[in-house]
DRENDO-1510 file (C-alpha; in Angstrom, 1 decimal, always signed):
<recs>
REC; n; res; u; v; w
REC; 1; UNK; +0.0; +0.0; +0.0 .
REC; 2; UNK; +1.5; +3.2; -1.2 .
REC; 3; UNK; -1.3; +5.7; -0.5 .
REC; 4; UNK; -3.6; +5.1; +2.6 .
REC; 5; UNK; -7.4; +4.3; +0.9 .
REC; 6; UNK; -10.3; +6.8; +1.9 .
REC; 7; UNK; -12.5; +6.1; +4.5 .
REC; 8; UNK; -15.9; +7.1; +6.0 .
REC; 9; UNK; -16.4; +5.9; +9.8 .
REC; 10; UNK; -18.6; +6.6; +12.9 .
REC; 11; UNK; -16.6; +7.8; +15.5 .
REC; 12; UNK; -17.9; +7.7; +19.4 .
REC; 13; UNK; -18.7; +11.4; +19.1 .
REC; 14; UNK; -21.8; +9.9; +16.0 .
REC; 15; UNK; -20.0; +12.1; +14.1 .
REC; 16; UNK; -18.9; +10.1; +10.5 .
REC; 17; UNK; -15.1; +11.0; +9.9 .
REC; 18; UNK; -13.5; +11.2; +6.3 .
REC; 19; UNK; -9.9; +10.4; +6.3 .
REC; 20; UNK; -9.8; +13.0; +3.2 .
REC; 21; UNK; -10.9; +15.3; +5.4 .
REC; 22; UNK; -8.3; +14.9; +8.3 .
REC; 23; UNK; -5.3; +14.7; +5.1 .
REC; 24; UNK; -6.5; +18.5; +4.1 .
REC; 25; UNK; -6.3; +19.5; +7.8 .
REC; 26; UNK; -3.2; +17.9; +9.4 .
REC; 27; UNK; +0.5; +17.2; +8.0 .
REC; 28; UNK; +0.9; +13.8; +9.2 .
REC; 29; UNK; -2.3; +11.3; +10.2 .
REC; 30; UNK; -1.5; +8.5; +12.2 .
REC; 31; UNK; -4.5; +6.1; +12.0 .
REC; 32; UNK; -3.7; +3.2; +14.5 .
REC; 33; UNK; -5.7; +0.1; +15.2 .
REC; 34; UNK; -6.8; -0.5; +18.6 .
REC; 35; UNK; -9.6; -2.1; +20.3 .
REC; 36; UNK; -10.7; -1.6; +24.1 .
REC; 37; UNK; -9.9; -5.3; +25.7 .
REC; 38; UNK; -6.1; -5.8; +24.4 .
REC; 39; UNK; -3.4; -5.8; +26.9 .
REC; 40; UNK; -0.8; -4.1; +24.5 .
REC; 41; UNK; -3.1; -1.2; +23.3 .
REC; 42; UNK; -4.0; -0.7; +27.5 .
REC; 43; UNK; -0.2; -0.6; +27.7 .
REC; 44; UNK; +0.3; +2.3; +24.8 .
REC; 45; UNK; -2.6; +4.0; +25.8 .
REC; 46; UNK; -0.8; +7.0; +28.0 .
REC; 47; UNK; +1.7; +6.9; +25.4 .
REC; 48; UNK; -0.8; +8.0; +22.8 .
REC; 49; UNK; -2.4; +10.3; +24.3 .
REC; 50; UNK; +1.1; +12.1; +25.0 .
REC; 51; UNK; +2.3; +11.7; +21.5 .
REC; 52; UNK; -1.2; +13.6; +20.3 .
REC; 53; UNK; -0.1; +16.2; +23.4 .
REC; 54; UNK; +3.2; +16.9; +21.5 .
REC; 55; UNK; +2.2; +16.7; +18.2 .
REC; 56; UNK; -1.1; +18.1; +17.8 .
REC; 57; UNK; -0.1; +21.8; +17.3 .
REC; 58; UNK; +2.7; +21.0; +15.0 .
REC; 59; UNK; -0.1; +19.7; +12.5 .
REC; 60; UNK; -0.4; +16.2; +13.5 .
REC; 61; UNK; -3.4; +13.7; +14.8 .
REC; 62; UNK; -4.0; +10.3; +15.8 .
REC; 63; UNK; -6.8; +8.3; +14.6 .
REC; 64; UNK; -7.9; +4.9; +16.2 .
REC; 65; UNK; -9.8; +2.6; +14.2 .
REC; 66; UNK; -11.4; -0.3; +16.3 .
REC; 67; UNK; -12.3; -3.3; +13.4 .
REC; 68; UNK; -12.4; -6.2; +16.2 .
REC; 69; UNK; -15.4; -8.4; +16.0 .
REC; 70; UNK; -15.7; -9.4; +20.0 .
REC; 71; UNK; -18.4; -8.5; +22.1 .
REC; 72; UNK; -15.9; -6.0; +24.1 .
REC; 73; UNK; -16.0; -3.5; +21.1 .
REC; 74; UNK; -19.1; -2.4; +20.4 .
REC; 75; UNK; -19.7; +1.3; +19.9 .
REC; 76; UNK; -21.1; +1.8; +22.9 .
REC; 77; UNK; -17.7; +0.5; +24.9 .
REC; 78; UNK; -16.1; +2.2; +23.0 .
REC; 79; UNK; -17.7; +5.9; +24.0 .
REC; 80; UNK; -16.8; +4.2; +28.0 .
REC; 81; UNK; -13.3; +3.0; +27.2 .
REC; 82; UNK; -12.2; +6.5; +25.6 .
REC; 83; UNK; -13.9; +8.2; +28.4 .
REC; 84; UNK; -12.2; +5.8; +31.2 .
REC; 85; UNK; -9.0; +6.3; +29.5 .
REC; 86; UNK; -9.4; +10.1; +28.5 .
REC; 87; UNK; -8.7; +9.5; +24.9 .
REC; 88; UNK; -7.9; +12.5; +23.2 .
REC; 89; UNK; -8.1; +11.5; +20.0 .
REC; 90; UNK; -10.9; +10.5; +17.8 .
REC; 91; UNK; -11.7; +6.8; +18.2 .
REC; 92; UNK; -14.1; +5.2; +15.0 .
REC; 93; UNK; -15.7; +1.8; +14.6 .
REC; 94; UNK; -14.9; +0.0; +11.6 .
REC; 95; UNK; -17.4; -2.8; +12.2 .
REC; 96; UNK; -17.5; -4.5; +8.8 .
REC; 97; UNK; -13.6; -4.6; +9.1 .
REC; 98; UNK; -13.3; -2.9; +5.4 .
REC; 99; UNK; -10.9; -0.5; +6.1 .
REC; 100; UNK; -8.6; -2.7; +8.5 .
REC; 101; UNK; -8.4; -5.1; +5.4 .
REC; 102; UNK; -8.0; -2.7; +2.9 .
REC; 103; UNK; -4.9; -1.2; +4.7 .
REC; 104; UNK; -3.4; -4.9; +5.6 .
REC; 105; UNK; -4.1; -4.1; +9.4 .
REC; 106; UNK; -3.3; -7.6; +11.6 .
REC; 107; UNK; -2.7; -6.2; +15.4 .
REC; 108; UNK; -3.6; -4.6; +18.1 .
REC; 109; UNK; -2.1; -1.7; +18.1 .
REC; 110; UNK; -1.0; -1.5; +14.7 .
REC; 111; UNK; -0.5; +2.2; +13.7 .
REC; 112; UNK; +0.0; +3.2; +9.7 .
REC; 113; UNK; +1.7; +7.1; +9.5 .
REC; 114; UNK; +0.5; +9.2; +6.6 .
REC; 115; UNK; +1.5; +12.9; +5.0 .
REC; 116; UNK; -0.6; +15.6; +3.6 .
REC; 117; UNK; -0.6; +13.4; +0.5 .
REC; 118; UNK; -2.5; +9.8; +1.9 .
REC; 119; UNK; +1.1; +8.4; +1.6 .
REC; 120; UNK; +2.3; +5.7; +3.8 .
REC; 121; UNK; +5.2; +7.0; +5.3 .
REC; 122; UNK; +5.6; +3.9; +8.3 .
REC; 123; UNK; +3.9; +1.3; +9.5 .
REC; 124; UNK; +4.1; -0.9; +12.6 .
REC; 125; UNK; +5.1; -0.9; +16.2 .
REC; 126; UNK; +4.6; +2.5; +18.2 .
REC; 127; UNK; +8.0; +1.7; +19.8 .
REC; 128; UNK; +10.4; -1.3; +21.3 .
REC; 129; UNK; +9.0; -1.8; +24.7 .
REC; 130; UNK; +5.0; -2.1; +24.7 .
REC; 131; UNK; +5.4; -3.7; +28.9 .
REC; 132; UNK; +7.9; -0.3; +29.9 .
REC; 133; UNK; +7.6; +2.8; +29.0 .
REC; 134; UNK; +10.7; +3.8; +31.1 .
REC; 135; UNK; +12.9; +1.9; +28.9 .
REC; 136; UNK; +12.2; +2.2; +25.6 .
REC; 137; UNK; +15.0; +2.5; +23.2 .
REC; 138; UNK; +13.1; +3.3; +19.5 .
REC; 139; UNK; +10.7; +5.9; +19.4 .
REC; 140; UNK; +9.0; +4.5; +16.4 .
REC; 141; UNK; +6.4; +6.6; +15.6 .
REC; 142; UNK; +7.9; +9.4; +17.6 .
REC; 143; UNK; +10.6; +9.9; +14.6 .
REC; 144; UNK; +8.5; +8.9; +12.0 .
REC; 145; UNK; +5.7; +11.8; +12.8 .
REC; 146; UNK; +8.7; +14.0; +13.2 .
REC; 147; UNK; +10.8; +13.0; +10.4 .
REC; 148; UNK; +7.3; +13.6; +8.4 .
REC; 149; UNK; +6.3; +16.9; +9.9 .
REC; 150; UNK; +10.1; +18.1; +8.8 .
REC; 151; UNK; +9.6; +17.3; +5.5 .
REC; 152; UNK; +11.9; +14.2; +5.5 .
REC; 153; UNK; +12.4; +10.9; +4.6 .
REC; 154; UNK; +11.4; +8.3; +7.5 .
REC; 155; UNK; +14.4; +6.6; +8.3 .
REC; 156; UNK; +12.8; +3.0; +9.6 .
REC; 157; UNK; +9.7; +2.9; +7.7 .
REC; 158; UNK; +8.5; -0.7; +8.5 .
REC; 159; UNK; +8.8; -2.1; +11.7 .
REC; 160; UNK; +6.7; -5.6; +13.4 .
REC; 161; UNK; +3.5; -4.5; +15.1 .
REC; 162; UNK; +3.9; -6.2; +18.7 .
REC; 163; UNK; +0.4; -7.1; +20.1 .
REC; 164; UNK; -3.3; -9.4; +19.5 .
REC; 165; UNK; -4.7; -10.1; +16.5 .
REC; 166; UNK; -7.3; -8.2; +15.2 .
REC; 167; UNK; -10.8; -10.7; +15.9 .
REC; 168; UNK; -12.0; -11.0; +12.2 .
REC; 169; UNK; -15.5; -11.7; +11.5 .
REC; 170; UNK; -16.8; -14.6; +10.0 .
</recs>
């Protein structure tokens, strides 16, 4: 995948969110996939929300897309995860898992780094230590959304997303 396919989801707010739109407002997108039940994306969870704090104002946002099929991830626990765990970033439903497939999503969390453009920039792990935050060594997606917002090439622009499986449907 080379550009990043449109999409149109509801979001937790009932609000349905274009991807176009956030590409013609932002300089980088980060659209990760999460769902509210995995231990890894519990683990990121403060991480994300401080990566949207730092970035946000330099024309940056996160997106999180839940596509699981498991009764923990319906719309409505969504709205009380994101509340519980003060997302602030918007947090969409992809419940016929279209869009998950369509960008080759597989984990939990699973994030895919665009420019202004829809261009997949990186794709993969958010850093090296999902379990401690303390002593993480790669900032993944920290240098990739900088790297990005500078104009520059990505240096590591592929990395192993380290969490569940997304629950596919039947």
């Amino acid at each position: 995948m080379k550009y990043a396919p449109d999409f149109e989801l509801p979001g937790i707010d009932l609000q349905v969110h274009h991807l176009a739109q956030y590409l013609k407002e932002y300089l980088a997108v980060g659209v990760i996939f999460m769902c509210n039940h995995c231990p890894s994306v519990r683990q990121y969870l403060e991480r994300l929300r401080q990566i949207q704090v730092d970035f946000q104002d330099q024309g940056f946002t996160l997106i999180g897309i839940n596509a699981n099929q498991y009764p923990d991830d319906s719309l409505e626990n969504m709205k009380t995860v994101a509340e519980q765990m003060q997302l602030n970033f918007p947090y969409l439903r992809d419940t016929n898992q279209d869009v998950a497939q369509t960008f080759g999503a597989e984990k939990t969390p699973e994030v895919f780094l665009l420019n202004k453009q829809g261009i997949l920039c990186y794709r993969g792990a958010i850093d090296d230590r999902p379990e401690d935050p303390a002593s993480v060594e790669k900032h993944y997606l920290r240098d990739a959304i900088a790297n990005v917002l500078q104009g520059e090439s990505v240096t590591i622009a592929s990395t192993p997303a380290m969490g569940s499986s997304i629950k596919w449907g039947k």
